[in-house]
C-alpha positions in Angstrom: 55.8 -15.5 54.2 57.9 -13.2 51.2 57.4 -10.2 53.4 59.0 -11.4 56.7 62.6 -11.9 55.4 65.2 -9.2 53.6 65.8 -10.2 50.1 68.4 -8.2 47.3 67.3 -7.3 43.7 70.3 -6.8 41.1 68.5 -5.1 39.0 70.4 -3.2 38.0 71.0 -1.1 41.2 71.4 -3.5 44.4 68.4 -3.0 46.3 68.1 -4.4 50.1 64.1 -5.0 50.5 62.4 -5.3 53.6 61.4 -4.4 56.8 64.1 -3.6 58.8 66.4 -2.9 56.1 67.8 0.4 56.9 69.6 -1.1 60.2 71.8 -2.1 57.4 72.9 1.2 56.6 75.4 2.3 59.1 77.3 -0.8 58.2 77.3 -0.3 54.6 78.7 3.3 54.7 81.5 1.9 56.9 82.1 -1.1 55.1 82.5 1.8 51.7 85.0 3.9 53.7 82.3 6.6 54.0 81.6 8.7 56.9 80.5 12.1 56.6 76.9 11.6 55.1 74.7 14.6 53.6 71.1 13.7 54.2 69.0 15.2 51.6 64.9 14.8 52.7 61.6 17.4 52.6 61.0 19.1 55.7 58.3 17.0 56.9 60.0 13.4 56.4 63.0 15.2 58.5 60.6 16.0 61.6 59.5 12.7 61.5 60.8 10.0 64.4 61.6 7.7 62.0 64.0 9.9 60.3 65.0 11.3 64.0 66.0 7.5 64.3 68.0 7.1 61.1 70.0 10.2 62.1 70.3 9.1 66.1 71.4 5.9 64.6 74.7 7.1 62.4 75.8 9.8 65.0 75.8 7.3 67.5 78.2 5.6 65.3 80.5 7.9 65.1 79.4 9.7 61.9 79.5 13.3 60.9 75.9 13.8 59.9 74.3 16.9 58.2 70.9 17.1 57.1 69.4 19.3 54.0 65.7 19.6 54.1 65.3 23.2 53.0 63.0 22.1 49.3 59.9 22.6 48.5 57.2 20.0 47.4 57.2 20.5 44.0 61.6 21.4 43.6 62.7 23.9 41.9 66.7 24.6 40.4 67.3 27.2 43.6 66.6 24.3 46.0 69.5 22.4 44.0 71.8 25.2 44.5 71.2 25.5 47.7 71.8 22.1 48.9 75.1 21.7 47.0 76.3 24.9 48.9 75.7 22.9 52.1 77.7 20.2 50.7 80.4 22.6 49.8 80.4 24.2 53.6 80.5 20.5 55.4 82.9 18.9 53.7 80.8 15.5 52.7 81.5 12.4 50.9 78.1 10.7 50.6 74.9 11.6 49.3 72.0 9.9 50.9 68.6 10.8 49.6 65.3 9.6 52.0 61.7 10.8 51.3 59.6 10.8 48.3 59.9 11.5 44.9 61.3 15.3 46.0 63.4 14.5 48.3 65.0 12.1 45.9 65.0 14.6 42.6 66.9 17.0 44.8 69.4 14.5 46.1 70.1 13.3 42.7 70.3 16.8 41.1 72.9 17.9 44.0 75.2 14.3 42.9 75.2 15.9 39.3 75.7 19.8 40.3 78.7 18.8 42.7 81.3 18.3 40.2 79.3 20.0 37.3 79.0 23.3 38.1 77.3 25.2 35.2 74.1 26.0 34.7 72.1 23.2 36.0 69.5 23.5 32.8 72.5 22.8 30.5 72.4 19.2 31.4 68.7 19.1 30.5 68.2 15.7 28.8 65.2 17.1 26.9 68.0 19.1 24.7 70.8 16.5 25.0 72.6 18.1 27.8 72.9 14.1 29.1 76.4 14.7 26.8 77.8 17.3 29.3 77.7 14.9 32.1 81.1 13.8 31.9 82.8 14.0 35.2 82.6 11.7 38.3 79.4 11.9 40.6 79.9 11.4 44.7 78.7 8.7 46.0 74.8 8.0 46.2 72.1 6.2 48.0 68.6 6.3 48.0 65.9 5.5 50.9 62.0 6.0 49.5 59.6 6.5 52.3 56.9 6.7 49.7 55.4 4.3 47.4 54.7 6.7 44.4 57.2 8.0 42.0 60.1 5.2 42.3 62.7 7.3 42.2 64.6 5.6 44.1 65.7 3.1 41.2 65.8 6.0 38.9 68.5 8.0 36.6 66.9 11.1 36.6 65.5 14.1 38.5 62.7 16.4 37.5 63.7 19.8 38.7 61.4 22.9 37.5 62.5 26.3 36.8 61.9 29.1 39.7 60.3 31.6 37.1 58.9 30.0 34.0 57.4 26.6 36.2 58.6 24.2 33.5 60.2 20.7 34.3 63.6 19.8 33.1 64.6 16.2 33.3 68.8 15.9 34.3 69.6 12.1 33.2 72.6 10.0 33.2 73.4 6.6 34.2 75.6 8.1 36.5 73.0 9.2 38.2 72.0 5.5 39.6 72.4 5.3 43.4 75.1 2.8 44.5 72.4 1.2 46.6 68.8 1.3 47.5 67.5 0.6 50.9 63.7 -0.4 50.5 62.3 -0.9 53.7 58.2 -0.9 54.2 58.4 -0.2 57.7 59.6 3.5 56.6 55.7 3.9 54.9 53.8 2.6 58.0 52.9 6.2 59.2 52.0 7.7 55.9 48.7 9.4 56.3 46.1 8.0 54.4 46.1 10.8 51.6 49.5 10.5 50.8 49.5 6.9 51.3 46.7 7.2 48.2 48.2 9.9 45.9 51.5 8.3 45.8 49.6 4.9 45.2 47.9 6.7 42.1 51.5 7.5 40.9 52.8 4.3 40.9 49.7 3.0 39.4 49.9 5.8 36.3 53.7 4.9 36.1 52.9 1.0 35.3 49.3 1.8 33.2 51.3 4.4 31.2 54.6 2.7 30.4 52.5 -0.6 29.4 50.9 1.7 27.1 53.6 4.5 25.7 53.9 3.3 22.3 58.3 2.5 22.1 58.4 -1.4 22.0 59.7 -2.8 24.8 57.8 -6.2 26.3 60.7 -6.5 29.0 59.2 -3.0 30.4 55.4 -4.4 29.6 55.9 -7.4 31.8 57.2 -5.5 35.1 54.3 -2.7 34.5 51.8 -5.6 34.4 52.7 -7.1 37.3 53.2 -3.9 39.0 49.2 -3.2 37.9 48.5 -6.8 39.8 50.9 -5.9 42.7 48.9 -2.4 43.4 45.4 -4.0 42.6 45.6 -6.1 45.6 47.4 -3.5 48.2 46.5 0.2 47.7 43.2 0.1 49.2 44.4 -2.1 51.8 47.5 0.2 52.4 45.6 3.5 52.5 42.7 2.4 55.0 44.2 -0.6 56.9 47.8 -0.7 56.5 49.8 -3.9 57.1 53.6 -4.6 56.1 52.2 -6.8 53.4 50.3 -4.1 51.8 53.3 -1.9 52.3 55.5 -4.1 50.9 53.7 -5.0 47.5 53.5 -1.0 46.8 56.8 -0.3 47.7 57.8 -2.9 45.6 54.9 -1.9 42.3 56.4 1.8 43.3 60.1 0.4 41.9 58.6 -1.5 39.0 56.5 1.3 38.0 60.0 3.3 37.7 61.9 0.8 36.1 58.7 0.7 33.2 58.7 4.1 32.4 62.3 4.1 31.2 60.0 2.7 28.0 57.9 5.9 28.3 54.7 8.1 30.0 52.1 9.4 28.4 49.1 12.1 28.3 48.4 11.2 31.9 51.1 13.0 32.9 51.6 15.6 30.6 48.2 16.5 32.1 49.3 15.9 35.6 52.9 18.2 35.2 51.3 21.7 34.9 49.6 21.0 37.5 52.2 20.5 39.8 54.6 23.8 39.0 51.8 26.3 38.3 49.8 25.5 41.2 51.6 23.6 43.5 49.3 20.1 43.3 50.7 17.4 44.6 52.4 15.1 41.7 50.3 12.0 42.4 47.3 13.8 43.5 47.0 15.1 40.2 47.8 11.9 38.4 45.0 10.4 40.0 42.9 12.9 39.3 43.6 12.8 35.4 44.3 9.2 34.8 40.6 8.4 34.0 40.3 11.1 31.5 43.7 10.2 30.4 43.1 6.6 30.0 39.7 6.9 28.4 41.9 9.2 26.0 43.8 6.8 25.2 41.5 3.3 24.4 40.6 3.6 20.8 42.3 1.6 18.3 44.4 -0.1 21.7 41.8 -2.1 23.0 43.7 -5.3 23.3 46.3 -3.4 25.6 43.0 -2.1 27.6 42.0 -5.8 27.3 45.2 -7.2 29.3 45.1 -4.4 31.8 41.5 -5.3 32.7 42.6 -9.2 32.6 45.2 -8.2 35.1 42.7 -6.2 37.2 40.6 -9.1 37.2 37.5 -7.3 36.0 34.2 -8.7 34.4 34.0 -7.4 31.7 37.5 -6.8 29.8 37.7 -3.6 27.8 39.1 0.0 28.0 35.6 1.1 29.5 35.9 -0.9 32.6 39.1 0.0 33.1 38.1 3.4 33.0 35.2 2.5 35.8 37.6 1.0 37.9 39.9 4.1 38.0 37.3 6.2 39.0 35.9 3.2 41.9 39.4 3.3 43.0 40.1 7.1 43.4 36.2 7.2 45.4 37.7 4.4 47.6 40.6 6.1 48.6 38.8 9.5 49.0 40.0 11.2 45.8 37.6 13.9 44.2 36.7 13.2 40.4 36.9 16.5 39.3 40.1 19.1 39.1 37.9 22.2 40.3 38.0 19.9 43.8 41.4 20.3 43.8 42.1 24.4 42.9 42.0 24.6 39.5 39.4 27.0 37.7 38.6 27.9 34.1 41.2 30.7 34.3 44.1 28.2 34.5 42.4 26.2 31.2 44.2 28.3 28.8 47.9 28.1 30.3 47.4 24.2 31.4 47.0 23.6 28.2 49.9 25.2 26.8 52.3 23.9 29.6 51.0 20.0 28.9 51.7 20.4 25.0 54.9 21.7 25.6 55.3 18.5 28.1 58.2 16.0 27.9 55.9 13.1 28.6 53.0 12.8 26.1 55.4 12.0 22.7 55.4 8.7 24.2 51.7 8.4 24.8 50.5 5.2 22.3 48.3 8.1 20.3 49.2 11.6 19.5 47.8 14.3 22.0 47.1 18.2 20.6 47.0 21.4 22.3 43.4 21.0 21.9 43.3 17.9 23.1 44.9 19.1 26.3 42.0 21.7 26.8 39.4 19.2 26.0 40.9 17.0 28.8 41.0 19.3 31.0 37.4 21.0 30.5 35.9 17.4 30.8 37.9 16.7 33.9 37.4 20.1 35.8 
């Protein structure tokens, strides 16, 4: 069986896969000369036993272990702030990031802040700001205990602002963890809805960096077979979870991150507004979108729809069945259709729309997206 051994990816961060992998990670900080760990995670991953385990583990290992957890769901530039204070106070020498995809954004926004300590927008890679980061980063590891966003593998944090609710994206190679402990066995617990949301992410990341228009068939390939990786697990994760399932979206979690370096798309230009004006949770309101989104997106790319529906293994292979499929899949994993299901009312329409045109993601979508075209979406999918 693949999914009863530990293997390593180079690729290029060194990731340790499997289950039982993060026994490995006392040794490693001592075999790096570190020992005074800041463990950055959302507050419910750090009332969780696992995570009471992780800590138990490297205190009774002699290390100095302090744990930030004070971010919200959806982080903002203040929970950044405060989390490199707490670095400041304890005196640490390793960043370790373990949760989801906030968990990890923080965590990779405090490496950055530490030794670049002015505004933390002026490194916003949407206005070049990747030039200002020029000084040495602490050192960095990542645990995911989701299988969503892939941030784990990543270079870059999305980080809102407290007031205006817009996303800033802080990248840098720098920002690459030194190591990535991917272990399946951290996901076993996830409730079913998160277990499905974050599934949905992963599956957006892969269908939307096949698609974002920039040519890169390295990135094409991994998204493809992260499609085929999450076809065959995300039910199976959700409703009856094995470490098999776990493993194959942990892993399509990765490979959905490592795509998108090639680009997003409407999906989740749709998805972002979301997210800091009302709080939705990132892949919940992917999945909600990515039928609209994708249906968006199938005129004059059919043969791309064509693959994607040859790699879903679906009768008939077009955009259309694709479509069908996403909308099967988010009723199988209890997902409403509809965003008025999910909070959002005709009184949001207006500013939706004008937070997802003035999104990062959709200049890479394979087809130009309006203002308009934003309200449309979202009026058809509310």
């Amino acid at each position: 069986m693949i999914f009863d051994k530990i293997h390593q990816f180079n690729f290029p961060t060194t990731i340790r896969f499997g289950a039982g992998v993060i026994k490995e990670l006392p040794a490693y900080l001592k075999a790096n000369g570190l020992s005074r760990p800041l463990l950055v995670t959302d507050p419910t991953v750090a009332t969780l036993p696992f995570f009471s385990g992780i800590v138990a583990d490297l205190k009774a290992q002699g290390f100095s272990v302090v744990v930030f957890s004070d971010i919200h769901k959806n982080p903002v530039k203040s929970d950044v702030y405060k989390g490199t204070e707490v670095w400041d106070e304890e005196g640490r020498d390793v960043v370790i990031g373990i949760g989801g995809g906030a968990a990890l954004d923080v965590a990779r926004a405090i490496v950055l802040r530490v030794n670049h300590r002015e505004d933390l927008f002026k490194y916003d890679d949407l206005i070049g700001g990747d030039v200002y980061v020029t000084n040495e980063v602490p050192y960095f590891i990542t645990v995911p205990t989701t299988s969503g966003t892939g941030s784990e593998v990543g270079r870059s944090a999305i980080i809102s602002d407290d007031e205006t609710h817009q996303k800033k994206i802080l990248f840098s190679p720098k920002l690459m963890a030194k190591i990535v402990f991917a272990d399946p066995l951290l996901t076993m617990d996830l409730p079913p809805h998160i277990t499905a949301a974050t599934g949905m992410d992963a599956l957006t990341h892969n269908m939307e960096a096949f698609l974002a228009k920039n040519y890169h068939p390295m990135c094409d390939g991994i998204a493809l077979e992260g499609i085929h990786l999450i076809k065959g697990a995300l039910e199976t994760a959700t409703h009856r979870p094995d470490v098999e399932s776990r493993s194959k979206m942990l892993m399509a979690s990765m490979m959905g991150a490592i795509a998108f370096q090639k680009g997003l798309g409407v999906v989740h230009s749709l998805a972002h507004p979301l997210s800091s004006l009302l709080d939705t949770h990132h892949g919940l309101a992917n999945a909600v979108n990515i039928p609209y989104g994708m249906a968006f997106n199938i005129a004059g790319f059919e043969d791309k729809f064509k693959r994607i529906a040859k790699v879903l293994e679906l009768k008939e292979e077009n955009g259309a069945a694709v479509v069908n499929y996403l909308f099967e899949l988010n009723s199988s994993l209890g997902i409403p259709h509809h965003l008025r299901d999910i909070g959002v009312g005709m009184e949001h329409i207006e500013t939706l729309a004008d937070l997802a045109f003035a999104d990062f993601a959709h200049p890479n979508n394979p087809k130009p997206v309006s203002r308009e075209d934003f309200k449309a979406l979202y009026l058809e999918a509310l």
